[in-house]
N, C-alpha and C positions, 0 to 999 in steps of 0.2 A: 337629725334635723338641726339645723342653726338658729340659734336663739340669738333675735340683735338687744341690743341697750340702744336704742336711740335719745340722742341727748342735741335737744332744740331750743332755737331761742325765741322763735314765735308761734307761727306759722304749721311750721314741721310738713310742709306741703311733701318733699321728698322721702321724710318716714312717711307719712299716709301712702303713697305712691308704691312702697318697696311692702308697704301692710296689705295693702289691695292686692298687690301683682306677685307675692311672696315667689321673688324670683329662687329656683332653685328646691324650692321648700320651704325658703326662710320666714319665719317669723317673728315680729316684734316681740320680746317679751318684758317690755316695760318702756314707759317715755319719760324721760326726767327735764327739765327746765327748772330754771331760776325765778321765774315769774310765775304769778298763782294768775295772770292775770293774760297768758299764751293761751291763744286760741286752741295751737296742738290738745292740748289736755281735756276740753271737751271734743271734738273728731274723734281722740285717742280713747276716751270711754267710750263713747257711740260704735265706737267698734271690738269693745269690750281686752282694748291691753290696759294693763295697771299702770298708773303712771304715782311719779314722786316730783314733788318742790323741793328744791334747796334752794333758797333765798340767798341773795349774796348783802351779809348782815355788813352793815357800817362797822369798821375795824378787822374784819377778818381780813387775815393773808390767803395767798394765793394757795400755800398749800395746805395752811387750816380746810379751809373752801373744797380744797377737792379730796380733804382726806373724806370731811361731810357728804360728797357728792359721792365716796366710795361706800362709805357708808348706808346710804339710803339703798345702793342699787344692791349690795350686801344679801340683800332681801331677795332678790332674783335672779334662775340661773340664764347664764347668757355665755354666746362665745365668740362674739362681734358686735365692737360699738362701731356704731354710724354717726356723725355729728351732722346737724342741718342749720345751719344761722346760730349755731352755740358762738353767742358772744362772750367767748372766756378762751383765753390763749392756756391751753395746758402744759402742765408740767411735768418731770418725770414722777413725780408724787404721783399724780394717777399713771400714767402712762404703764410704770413698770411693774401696776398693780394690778392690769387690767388688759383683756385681750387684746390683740391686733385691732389698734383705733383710726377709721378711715373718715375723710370729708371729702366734700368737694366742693370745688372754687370753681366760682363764674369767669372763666377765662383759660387761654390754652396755656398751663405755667411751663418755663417759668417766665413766658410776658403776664403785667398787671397783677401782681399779686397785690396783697392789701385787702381797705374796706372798698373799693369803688371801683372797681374792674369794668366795669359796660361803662361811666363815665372815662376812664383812661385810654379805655377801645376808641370810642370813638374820639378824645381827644388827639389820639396818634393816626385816626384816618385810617384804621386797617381796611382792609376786606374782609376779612374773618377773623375770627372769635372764638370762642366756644366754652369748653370746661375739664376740671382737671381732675378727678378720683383719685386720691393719694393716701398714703398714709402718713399720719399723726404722727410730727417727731417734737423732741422740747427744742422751744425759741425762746428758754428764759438763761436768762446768767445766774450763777450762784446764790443771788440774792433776792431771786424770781421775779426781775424786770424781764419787760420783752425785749429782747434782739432782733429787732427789723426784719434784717436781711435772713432770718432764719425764720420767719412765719411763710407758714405756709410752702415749706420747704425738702418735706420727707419727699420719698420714692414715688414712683406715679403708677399707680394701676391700670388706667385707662383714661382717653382722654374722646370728646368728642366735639366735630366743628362744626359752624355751619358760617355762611357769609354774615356780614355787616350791610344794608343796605342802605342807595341812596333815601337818605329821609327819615332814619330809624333815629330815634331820640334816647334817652338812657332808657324809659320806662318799657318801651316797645321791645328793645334789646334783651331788657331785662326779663322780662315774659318771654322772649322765643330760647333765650339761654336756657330757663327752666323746662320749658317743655320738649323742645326741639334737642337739648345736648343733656340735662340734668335726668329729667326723664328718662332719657336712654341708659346712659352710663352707669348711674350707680347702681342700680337693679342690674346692669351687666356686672359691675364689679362685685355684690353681694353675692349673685348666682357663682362665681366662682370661688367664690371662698366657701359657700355652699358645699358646693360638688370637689373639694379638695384640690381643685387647680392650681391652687397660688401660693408660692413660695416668699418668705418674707426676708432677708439677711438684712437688719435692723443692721449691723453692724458695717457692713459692708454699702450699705443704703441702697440696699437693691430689691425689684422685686421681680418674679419670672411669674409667666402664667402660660400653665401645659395649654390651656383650652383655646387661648388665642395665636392659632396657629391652622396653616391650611391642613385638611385630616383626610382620611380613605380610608375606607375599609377593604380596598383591594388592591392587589399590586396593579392592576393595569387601568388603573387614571389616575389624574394625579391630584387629586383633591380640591374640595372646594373652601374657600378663605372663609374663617371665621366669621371676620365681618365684611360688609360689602358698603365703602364709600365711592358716595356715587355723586361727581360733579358735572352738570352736564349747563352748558351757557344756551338761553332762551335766543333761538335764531331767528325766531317769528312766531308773531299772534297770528294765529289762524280764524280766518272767520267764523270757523263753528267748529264743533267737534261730530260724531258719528251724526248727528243731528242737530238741526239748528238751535234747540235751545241749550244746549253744552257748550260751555266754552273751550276752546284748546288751543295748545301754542306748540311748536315743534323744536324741543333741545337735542342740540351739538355737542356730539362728545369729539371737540379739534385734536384727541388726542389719534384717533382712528385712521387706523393707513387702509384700511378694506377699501373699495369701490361702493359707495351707499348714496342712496337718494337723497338722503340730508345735506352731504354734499357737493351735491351734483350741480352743475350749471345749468339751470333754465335759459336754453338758447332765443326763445323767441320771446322778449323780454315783455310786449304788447300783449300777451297773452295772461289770463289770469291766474293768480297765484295757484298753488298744488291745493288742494281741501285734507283737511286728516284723513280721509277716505283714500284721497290720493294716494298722499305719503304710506298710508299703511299696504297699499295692495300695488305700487310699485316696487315696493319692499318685498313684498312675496314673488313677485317677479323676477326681478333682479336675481336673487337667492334661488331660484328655479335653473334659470339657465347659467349660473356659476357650475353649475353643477356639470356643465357638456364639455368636452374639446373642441368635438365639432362644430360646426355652423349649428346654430340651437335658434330657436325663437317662441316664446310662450305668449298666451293671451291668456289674461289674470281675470277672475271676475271675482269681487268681494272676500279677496285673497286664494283662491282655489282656481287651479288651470281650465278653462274651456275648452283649452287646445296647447300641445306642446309638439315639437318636431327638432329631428337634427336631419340635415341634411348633405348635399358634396357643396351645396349657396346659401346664402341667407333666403333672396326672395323664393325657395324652394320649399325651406325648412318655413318660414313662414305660412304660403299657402298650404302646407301641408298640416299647421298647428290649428289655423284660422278655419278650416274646411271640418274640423272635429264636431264644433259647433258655432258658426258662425251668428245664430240666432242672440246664443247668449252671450257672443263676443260681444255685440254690440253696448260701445261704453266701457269697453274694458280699458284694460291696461296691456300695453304692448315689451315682451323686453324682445332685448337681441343682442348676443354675444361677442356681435362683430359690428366692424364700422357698418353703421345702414348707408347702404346705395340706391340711386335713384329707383330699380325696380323695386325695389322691397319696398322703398316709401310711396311708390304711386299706388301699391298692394294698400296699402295700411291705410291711405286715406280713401279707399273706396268706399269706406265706413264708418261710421262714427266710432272715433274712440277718445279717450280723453286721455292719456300720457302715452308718450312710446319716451323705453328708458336703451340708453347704447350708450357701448365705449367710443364714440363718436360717428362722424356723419361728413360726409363727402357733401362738397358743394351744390352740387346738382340735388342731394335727395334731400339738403334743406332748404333751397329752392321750391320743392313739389311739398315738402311738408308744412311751409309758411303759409300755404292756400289755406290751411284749416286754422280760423283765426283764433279759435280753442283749444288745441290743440297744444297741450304743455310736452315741449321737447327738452328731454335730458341728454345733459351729457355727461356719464360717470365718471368719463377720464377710463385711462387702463384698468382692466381686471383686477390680474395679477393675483395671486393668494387671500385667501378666508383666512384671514390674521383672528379675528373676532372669536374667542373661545368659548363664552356664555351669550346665551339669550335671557332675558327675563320676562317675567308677566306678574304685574304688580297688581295685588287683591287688596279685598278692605282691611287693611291695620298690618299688612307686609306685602311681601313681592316672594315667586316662588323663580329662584334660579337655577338653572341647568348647562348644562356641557350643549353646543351645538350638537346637531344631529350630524354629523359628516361622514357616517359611512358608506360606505358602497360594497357593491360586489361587480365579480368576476363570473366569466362562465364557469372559471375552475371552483370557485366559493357554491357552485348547485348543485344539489344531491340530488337526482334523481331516485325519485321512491317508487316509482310504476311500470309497470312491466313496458310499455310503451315510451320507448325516449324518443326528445323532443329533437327537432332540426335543428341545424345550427343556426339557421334565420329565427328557430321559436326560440334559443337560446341569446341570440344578441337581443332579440325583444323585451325577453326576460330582464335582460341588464340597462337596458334603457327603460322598463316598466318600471324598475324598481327604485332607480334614481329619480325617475318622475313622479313616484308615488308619493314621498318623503313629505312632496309640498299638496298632497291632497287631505282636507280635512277627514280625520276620522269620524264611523269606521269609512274607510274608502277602500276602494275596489276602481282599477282602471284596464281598459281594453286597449291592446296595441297592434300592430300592425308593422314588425320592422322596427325602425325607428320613429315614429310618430304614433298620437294617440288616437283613437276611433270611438271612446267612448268614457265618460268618467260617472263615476258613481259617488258622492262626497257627503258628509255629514252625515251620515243614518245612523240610530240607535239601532238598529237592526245589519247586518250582515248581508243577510238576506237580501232583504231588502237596499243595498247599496247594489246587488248585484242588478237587482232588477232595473234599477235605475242606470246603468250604465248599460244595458243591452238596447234601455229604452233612448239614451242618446244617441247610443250608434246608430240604430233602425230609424231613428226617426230625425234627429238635427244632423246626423253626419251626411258631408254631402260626397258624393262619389265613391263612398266604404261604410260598409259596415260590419258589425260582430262577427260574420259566418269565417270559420276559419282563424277566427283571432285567439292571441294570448290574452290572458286575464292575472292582473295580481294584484293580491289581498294583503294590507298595510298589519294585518294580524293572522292568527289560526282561524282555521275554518273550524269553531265548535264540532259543528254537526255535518253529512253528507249534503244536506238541505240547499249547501250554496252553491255543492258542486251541480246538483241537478238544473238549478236554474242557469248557471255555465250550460251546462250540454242542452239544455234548450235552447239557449242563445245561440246554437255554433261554436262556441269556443273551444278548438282545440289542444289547446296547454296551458298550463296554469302555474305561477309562481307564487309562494307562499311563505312565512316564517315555517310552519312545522310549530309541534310541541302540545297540542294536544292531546289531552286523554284519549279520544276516541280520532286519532289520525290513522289508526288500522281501517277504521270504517271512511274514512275520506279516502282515505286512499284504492280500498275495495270500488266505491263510487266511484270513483275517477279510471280505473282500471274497466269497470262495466260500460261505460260509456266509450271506450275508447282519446281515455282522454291522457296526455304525456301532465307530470307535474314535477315540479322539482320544489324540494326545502332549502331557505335561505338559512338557515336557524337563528335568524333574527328578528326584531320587530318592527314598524315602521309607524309608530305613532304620528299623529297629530293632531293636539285638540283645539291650538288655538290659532 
């Protein structure tokens, strides 16, 4: 365990901070200041570390002063100081007597060092700011005056930024400096010294850190980055968020070559702006049909397909998504992977829906789709490549980030496991079920037909029960098709036989599936009693949010 010496000169907001959140393990084991009359020192009992005064007596020298300050701490074991507002410029008197000594400055050094850093920032008009974890080197000459140019001048550990805004005044700055960049940082820098990451060459003025660095535990990806800085410019206040009393606003990352609704041209500009509702579940759209070569078109409802199809046309593949369940289409969201033409938009607006997203639109089918004066038309511009490598989903107090979901399979990637093999129509179904499954909430379960869907099953806690739910689409919202004779596939294992059964009551003749569970002898048995073909992807197909 790391034991710190923290040494403050009022306050000690960031030792309290680093005592609270003992990043790593570490803990305070002593707070010393100069003043009997620093706040730290009561917080710092209250949370039961010992603390010491050294007073800075009229006539001591500089290094009288910290041979005393070496002295008091003498008393306690430690193997990291941390400075917090220690208004004392050190010398190698303590320095070379005491472990690797870290601060941090309100600013990204080496701009604005000094005592007034959020005054200099904004004097100079930046945009950003931030702060600087370093380590403690001597700014004094021989005769322990300070050297300017040499405070606040050792190696940097980590630095953290955030903007300058219009309107922020020193005091404002100075509170988001502390929580927003101090906050982060040194508790990142203490964890590392912590956990043995950090190398120091005092000599060389350097310092390295193993941990900050992108890592894997496997050869086949390629790791995820330590840290994630994340600048993204506010493109619009949205009128509400999921619901009217949320606020929400929609950021642009301008650095992004994908195809994305954020920024897409809204062609019919009388029409009203996208809702976060929008934005979010033409986004699931969009990311549905990247996923086809062919003529593809999905209908989106509250981020989960109603209806997907590829077809030899767009207005084919269309009716053929929209006929899945046309009930709950209604108000959805529309994508299409190819320019829309007039048929396919005289298709789209025979019904209410509220965005259709495409890599553009022939004159005639913006003509037909201007009719619907609500009607928000995007235009994503060209396809082109899934540049985009992570998605994120940010919780209360982080964000959990991951690898896009981009794989796929082949008819050659399916094992068949039953004595019954599949067609080759139940095998292309399989490869279009399972690209389409990616963007069904789990657990999901979807019925296909070829290439388009006949039934989805989305969100259940249950398996089972998603199965049910998808035969009851087919049978009951699907128009001109249903389940009998359909493929079925499951975003995960089938636990138990329990899901195949309710398959072969539906009609479903083949079934695609990850594989991998314990009892897949007994699914597989099922499946075989029924007369049912199944094949294992050996993969899984989450999606929870």
């Amino acid at each position: 365990m790391t034991r710190i010496a923290g040494m403050a000169g009022n306050r000690g907001r960031n030792l309290l901070n680093i005592a609270d959140r003992k990043p790593g393990g570490a803990e305070l084991a002593v707070v010393l200041t100069s003043s009997e009359d620093a706040p730290v020192l009561e917080a710092a009992a209250e949370r039961g570390i010992p603390t010491e005064v050294v007073p800075l007596v009229e006539g001591m020298s500089r290094s009288e002063h910290e041979k005393a300050v070496l002295e008091a701490l003498s008393a306690h074991e430690f193997d990291l100081v941390c400075l917090d507002g220690y208004m004392r410029i050190l010398s190698d008197t303590f320095l070379s007597e005491a472990p690797t000594t870290l601060n941090v400055h309100p600013s990204l050094l080496p701009a604005f060092p000094g005592m007034d850093a959020w005054g200099d920032a904004l004097e100079a008009n930046v945009s950003v700011t931030g702060c600087t974890v370093h380590v403690v080197t001597d700014a004094t000459d021989e005769d322990g005056a300070v050297v300017e140019s040499e405070v606040d001048g050792g190696p940097i550990v980590t630095q953290e930024p955030i903007p300058v805004y219009e309107g922020d005044d020193e005091e404002s700055l100075k509170e988001r400096v502390l929580y927003e960049c101090e906050f982060r940082a040194y508790p990142r820098a203490v964890k590392w010294f912590a956990e043995g990451s950090v190398d120091v060459d005092t000599d060389a003025g350097e310092v390295s850190v193993d941990a900050d660095v992108a890592s894997t535990d496997s050869d086949d990806h390629n790791g995820l980055p330590t840290r994630r800085l994340v600048s993204d410019d506010r493109a619009d206040t949205l009128r509400y968020g999921e619901n009217p009393h949320q606020d929400a606003a929609v950021y642009a990352d301008y650095t992004c070559d994908e195809a994305s609704v954020v920024h897409a041209d809204q062609l019919n500009e009388g029409a009203k702006a996208l809702s976060y509702n929008n934005y979010n579940d033409a986004d699931g759209a969009l990311n549905l049909i990247k996923e086809f070569d062919e003529p593809a078109a999905a209908v989106i409802k509250h981020t989960n397909p109603a209806g997907c199809a590829t077809a030899d046309d767009l207005a084919e593949a269309y009716e053929k998504a929209l006929s899945t369940d046309p009930m709950s289409a209604f108000g959805g969201i529309v994508a299409l992977n190819r320019e829309c033409d007039a048929d396919t938009a005289e298709q789209i607006i025979d019904s209410f829906k509220e965005v259709v997203v495409a890599p553009g639109y022939t004159d005639d089918a913006l003509e037909v789709l201007f009719e619907k004066d609500n009607l928000r038309v995007l235009d994503v511009g060209e396809l082109g490549e899934r540049t985009e490598r992570f998605t994120e989903k940010p919780l209360v107090g982080g964000r959990l980030v991951q690898e896009r979901d981009l794989q796929s399979v082949s008819v050659e990637d399916l094992e068949v496991v039953t004595e019954r093999e599949p067609t080759e129509e139940q095998l292309e179904s399989m490869v279009f079920a399972w690209q389409t499954l990616k963007h069904v909430k789990s657990n999901g379960i979807l019925f296909t037909k070829g290439t388009e869907t006949v039934g989805v099953g989305m969100g259940q806690v249950s398996r089972v029960d998603a199965v049910r739910l998808a035969a009851m689409k087919a049978d009951e919202h699907a128009e001109g098709k249903d389940a009998e004779g359909a493929v079925m596939a499951s975003d995960a294992f089938f636990p138990f036989p329990d899901g195949i059964e309710e398959a072969a009551k539906a009609g479903i003749e083949a079934v695609v599936q990850p594989g991998g569970s314990v009892n897949d002898d007994d699914v597989i048995a099922a499946a075989n009693e029924h007369g049912i073909a199944m094949a294992f992807t050996g993969q899984r197909s989450f999606r929870h949010d």
